[in-house]
MMTF fields as JSON, N, C-alpha, C and O atoms, coordinates in Angstrom:
{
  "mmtfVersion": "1.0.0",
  "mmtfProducer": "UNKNOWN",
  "numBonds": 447,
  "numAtoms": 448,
  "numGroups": 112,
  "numChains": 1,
  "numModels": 1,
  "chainsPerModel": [1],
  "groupsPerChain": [112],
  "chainIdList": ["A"],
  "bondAtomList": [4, 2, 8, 6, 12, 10, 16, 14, 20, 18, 24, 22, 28, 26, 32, 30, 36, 34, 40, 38, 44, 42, 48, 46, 52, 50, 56, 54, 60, 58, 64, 62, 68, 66, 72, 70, 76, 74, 80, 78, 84, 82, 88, 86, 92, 90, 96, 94, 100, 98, 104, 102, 108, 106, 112, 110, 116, 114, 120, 118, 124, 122, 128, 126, 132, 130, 136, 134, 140, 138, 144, 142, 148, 146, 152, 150, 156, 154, 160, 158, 164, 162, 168, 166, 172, 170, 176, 174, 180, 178, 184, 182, 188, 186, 192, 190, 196, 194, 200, 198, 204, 202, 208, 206, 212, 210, 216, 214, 220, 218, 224, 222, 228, 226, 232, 230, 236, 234, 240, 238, 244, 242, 248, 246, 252, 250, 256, 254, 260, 258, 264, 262, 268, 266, 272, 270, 276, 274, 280, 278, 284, 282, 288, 286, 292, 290, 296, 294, 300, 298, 304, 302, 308, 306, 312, 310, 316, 314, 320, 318, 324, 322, 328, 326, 332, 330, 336, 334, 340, 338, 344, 342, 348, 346, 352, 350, 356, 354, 360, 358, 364, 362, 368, 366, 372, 370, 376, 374, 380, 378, 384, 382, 388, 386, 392, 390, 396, 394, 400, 398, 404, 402, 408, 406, 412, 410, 416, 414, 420, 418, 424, 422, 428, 426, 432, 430, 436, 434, 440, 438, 444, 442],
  "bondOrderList": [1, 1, 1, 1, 1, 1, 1, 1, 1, 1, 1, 1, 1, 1, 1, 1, 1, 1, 1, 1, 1, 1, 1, 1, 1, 1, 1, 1, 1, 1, 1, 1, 1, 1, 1, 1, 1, 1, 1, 1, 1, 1, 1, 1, 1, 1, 1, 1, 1, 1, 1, 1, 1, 1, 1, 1, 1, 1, 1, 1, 1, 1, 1, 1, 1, 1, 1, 1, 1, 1, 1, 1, 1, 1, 1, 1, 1, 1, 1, 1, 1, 1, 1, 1, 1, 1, 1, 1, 1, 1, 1, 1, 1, 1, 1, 1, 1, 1, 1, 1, 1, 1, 1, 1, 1, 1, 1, 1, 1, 1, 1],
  "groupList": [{"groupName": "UNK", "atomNameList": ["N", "CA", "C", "O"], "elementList": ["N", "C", "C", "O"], "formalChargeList": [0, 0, 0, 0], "bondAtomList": [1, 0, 2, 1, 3, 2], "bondOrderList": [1, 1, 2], "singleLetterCode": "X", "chemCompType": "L-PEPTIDE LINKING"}],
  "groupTypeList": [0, 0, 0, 0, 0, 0, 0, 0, 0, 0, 0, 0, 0, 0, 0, 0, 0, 0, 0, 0, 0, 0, 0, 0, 0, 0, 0, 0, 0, 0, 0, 0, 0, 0, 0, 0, 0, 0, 0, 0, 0, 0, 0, 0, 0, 0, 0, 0, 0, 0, 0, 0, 0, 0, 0, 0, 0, 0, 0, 0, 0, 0, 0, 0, 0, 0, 0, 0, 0, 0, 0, 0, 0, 0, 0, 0, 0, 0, 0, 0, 0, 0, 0, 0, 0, 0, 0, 0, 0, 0, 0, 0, 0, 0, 0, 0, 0, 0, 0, 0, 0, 0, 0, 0, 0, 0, 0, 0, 0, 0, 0, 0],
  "groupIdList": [1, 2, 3, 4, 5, 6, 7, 8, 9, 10, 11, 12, 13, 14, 15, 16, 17, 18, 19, 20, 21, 22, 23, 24, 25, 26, 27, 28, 29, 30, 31, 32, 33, 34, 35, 36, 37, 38, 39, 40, 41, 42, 43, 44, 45, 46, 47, 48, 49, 50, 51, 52, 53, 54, 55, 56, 57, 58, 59, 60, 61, 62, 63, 64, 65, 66, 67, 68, 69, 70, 71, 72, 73, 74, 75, 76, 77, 78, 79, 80, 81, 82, 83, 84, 85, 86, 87, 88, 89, 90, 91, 92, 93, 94, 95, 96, 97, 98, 99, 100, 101, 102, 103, 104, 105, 106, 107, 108, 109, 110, 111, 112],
  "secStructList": [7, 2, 2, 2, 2, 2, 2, 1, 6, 6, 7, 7, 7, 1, 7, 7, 7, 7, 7, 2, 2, 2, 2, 6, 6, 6, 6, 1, 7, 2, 2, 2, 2, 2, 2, 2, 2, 2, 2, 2, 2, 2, 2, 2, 2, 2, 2, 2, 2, 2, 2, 2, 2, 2, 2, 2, 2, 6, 6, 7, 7, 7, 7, 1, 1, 1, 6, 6, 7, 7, 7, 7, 2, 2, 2, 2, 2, 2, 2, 2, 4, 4, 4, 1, 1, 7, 7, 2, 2, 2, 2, 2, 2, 2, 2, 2, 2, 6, 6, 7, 1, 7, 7, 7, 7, 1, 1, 7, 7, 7, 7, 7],
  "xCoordList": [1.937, 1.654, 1.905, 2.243, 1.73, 1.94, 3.423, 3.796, 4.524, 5.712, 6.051, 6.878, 4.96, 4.96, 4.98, 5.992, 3.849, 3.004, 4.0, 4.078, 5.025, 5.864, 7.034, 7.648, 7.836, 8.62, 8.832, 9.848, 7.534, 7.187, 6.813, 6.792, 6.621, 6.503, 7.004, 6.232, 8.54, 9.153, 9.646, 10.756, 9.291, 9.444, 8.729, 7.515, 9.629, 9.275, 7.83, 8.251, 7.025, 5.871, 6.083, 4.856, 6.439, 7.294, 8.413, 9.485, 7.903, 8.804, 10.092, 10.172, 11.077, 12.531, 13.49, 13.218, 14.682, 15.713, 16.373, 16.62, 16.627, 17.393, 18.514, 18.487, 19.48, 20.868, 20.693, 20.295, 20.957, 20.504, 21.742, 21.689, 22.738, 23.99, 24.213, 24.645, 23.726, 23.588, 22.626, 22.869, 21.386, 20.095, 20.697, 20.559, 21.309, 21.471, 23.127, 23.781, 23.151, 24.694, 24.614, 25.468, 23.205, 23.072, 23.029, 23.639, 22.394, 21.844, 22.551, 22.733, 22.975, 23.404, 22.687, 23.126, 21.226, 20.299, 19.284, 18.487, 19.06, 18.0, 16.603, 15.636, 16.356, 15.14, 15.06, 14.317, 16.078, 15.651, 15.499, 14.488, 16.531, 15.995, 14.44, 13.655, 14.458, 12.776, 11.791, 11.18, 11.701, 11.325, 11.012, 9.841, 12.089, 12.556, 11.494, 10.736, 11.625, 11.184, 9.571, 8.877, 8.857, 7.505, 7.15, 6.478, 7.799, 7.149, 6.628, 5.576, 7.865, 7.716, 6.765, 5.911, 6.743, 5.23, 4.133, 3.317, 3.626, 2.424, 2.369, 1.503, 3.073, 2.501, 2.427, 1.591, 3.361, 3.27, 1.297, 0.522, 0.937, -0.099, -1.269, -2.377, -1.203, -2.095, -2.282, -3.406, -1.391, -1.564, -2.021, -2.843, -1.426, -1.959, -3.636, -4.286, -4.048, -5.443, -6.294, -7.49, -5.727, -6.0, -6.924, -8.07, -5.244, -5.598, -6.763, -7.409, -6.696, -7.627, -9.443, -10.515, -9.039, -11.139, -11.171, -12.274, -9.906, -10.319, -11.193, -12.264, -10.166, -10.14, -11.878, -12.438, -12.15, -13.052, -14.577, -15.719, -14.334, -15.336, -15.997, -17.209, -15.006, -15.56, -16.799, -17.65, -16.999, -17.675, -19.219, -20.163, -18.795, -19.824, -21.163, -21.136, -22.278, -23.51, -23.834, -23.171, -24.913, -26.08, -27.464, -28.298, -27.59, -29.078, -29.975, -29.529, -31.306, -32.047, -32.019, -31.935, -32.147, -31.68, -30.653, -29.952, -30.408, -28.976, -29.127, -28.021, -30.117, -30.233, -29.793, -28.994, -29.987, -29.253, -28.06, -27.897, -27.056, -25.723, -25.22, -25.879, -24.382, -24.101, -22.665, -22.208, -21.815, -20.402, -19.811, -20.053, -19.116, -18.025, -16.963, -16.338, -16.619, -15.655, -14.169, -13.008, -14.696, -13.538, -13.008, -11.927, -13.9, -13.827, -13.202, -12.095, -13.443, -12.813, -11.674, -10.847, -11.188, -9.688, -8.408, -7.191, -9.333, -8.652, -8.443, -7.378, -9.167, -9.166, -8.276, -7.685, -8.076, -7.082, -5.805, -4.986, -5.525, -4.265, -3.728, -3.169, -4.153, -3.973, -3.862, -3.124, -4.092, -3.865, -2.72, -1.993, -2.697, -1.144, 0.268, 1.368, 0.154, 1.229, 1.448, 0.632, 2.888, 3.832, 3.259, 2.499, 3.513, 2.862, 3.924, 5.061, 3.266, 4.201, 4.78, 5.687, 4.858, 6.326, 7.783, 8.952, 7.21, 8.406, 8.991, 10.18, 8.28, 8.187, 9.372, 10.481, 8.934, 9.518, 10.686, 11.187, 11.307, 12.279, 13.209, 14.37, 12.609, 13.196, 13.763, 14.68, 13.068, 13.129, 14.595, 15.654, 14.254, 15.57, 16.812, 17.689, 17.12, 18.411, 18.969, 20.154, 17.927, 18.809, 18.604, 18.373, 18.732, 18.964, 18.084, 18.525, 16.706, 15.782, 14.847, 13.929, 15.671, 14.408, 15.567, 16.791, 15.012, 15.647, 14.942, 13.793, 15.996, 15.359, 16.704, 17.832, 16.021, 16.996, 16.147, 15.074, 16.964, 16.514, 16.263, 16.853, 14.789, 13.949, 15.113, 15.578, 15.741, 16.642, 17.665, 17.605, 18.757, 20.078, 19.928, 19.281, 20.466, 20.504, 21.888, 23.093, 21.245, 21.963, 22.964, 22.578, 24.178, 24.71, 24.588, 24.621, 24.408, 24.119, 25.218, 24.997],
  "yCoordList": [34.007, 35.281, 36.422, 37.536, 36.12, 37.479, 37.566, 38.418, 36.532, 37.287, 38.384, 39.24, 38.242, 38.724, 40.303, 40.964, 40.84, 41.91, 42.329, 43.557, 41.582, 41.82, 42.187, 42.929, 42.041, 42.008, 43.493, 44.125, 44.114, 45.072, 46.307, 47.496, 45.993, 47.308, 48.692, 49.609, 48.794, 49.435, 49.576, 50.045, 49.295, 49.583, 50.709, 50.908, 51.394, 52.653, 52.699, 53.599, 52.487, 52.249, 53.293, 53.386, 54.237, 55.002, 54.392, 53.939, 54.478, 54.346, 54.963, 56.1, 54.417, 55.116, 54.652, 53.531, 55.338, 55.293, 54.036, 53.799, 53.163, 52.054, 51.858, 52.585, 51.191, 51.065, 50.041, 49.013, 50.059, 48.902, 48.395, 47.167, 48.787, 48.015, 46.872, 45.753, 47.475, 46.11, 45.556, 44.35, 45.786, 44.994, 43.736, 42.537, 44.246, 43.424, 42.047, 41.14, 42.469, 42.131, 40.363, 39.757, 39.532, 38.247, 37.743, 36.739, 38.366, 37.823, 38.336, 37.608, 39.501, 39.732, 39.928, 39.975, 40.035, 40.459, 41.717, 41.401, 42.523, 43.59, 42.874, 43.345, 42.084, 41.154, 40.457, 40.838, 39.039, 38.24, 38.698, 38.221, 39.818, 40.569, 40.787, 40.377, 41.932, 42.412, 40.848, 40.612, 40.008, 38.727, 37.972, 37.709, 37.604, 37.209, 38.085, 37.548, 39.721, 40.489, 40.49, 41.099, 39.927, 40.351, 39.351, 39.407, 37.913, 36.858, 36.498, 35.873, 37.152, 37.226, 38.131, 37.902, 39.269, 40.291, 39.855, 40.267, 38.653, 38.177, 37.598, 38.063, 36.354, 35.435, 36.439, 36.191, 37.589, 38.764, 38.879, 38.587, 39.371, 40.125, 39.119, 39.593, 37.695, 36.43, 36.37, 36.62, 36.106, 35.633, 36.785, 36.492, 37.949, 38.863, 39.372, 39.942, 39.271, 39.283, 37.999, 38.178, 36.781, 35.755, 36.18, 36.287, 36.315, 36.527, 37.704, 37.708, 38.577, 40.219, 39.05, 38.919, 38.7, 38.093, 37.018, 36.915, 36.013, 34.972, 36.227, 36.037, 37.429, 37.805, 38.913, 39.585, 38.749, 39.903, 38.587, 39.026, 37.403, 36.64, 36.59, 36.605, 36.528, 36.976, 37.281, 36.542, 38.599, 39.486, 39.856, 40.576, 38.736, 38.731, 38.07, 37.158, 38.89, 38.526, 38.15, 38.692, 37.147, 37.471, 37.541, 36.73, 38.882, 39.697, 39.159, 38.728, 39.534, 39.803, 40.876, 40.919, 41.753, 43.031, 43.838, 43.802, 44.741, 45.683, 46.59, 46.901, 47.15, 48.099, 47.73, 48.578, 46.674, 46.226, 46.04, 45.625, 46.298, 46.923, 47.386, 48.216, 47.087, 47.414, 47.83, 46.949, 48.397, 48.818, 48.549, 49.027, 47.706, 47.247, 47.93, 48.193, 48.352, 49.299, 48.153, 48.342, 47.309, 46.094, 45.531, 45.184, 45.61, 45.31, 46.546, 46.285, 47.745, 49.095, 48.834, 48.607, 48.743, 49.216, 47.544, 47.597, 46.341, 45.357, 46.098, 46.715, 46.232, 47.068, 48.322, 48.435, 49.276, 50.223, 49.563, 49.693, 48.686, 47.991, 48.4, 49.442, 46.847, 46.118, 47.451, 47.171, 48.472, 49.505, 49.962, 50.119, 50.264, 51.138, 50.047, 50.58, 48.798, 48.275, 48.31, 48.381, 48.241, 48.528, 47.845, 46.884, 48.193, 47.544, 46.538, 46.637, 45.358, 43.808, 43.859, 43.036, 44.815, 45.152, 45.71, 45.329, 46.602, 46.915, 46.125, 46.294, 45.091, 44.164, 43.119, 42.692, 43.021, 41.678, 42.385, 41.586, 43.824, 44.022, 44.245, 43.849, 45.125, 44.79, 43.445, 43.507, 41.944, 40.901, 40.368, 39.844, 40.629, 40.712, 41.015, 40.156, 42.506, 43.182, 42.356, 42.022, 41.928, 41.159, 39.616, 38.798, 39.3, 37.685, 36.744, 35.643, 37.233, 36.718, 35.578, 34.79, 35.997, 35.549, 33.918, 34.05, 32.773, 32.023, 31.571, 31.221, 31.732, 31.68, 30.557, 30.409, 29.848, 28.828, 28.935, 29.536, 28.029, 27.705, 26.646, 25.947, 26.462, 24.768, 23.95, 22.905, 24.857, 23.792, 24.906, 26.031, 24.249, 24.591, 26.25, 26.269, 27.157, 28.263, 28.46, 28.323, 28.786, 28.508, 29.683, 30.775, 29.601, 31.155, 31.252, 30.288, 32.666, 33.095, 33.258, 33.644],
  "zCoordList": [5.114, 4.491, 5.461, 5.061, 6.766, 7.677, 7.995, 8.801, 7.268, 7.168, 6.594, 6.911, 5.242, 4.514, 4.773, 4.542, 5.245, 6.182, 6.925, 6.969, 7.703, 9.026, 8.305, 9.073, 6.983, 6.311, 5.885, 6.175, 5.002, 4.188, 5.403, 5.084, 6.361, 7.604, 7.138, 6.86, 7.062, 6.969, 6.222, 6.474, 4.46, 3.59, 2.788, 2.8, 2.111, 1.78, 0.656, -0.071, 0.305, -0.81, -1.398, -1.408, -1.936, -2.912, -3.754, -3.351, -5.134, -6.315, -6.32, -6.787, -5.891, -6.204, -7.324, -7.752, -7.965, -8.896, -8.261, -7.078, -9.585, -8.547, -9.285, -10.279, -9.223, -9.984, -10.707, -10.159, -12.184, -13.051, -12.897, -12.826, -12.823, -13.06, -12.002, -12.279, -10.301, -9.602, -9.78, -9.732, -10.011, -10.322, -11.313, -11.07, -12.337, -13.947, -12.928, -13.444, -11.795, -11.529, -11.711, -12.358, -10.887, -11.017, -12.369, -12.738, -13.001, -14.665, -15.774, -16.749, -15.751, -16.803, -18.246, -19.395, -17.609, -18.133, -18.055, -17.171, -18.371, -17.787, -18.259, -17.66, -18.977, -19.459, -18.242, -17.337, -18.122, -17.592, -16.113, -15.597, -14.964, -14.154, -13.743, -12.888, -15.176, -14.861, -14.839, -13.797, -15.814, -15.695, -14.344, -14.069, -13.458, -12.033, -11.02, -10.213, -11.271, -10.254, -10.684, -9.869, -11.802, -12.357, -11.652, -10.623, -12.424, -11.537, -10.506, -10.375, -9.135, -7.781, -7.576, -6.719, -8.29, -8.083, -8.149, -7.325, -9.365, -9.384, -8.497, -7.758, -7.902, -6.75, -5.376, -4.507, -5.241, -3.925, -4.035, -3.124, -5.387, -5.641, -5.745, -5.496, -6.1, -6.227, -4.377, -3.942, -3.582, -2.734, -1.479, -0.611, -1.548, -0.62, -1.181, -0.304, -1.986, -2.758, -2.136, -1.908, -1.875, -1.814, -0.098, 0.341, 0.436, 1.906, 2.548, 3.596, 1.504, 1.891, 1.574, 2.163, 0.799, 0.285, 1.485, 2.022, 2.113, 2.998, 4.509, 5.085, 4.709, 5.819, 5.645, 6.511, 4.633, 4.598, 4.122, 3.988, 3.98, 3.874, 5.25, 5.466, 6.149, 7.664, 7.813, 8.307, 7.314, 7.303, 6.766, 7.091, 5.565, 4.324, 5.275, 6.102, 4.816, 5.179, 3.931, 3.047, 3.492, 2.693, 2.734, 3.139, 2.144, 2.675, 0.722, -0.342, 1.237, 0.182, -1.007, -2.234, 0.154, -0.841, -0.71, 0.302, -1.8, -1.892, -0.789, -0.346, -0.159, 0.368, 1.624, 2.022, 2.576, 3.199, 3.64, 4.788, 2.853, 3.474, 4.622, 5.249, 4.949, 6.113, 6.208, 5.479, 6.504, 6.897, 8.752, 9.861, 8.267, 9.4, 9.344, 8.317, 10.778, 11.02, 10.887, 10.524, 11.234, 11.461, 9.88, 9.403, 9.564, 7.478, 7.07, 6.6, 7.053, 6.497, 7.128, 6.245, 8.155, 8.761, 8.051, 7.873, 7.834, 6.971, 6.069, 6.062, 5.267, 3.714, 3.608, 2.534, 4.52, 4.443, 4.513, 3.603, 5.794, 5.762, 4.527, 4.185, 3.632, 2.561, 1.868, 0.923, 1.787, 0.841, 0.59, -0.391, 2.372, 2.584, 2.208, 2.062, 2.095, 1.963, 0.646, -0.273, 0.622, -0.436, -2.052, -1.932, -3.188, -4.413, -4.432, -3.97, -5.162, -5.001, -5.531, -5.412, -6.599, -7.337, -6.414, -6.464, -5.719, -4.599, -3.872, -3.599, -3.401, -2.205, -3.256, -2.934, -4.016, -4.908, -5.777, -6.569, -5.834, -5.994, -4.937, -5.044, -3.459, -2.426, -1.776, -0.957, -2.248, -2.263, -3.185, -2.841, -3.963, -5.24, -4.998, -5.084, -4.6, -3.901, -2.924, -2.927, -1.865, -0.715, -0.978, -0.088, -2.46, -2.764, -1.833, -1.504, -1.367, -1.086, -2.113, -1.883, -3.408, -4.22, -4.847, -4.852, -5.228, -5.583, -7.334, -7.604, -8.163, -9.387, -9.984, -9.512, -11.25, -11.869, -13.179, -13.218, -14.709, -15.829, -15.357, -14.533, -16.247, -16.317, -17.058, -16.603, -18.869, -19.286, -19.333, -18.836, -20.15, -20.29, -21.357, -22.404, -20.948, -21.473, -22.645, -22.433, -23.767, -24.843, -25.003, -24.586, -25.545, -25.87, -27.147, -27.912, -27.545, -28.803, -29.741, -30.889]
}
């Protein structure tokens, strides 16, 4: 997962105009495209979620009462991270463009 993190550095987290015509260029689909890039977004977004609750269980006390709370400076600055990085939608279309992503049909795709 911290390729992951090391990958997305220097990626822009701003929504930009992208060219459908190369996007659509593998598939020949603008469906099955967006499809490919959603997919890879959920597991981006399952698994970096995954990693933020392992890294912040750290942390977890359990007290009696609510009032008890406490704030970790070391827990807030995890939690900002994870903010500032890119939405897994970006990550997993940036992923896409440079044929990072490997996708196939389960069966034979029919022509219409």
């Amino acid at each position: 997962m911290s390729d992951i993190k090391n990958k997305v550095q220097g990626l822009d987290p701003n929504v930009q105009a992208r060219d459908m015509v190369e996007l659509v260029s593998q598939t020949d689909n603008v469906y099955e495209t967006l499809v490919i890039i959603t997919k890879r977004a959920r597991q981006l977004s399952v698994d970096l979620k995954h990693e933020l609750h392992q890294k912040l269980e750290e942390f977890a006390t359990t007290t009696d009462t609510i009032e008890e709370i406490t704030e970790n400076k070391e827990q807030i600055e995890i939690s900002k991270f994870y903010e500032r990085l890119p939405n897994p939608v970006i990550i997993a279309l940036d992923e896409y463009q440079k044929g990072e992503i490997h996708h196939h049909y389960t069966t034979e795709k029919k022509p219409l």
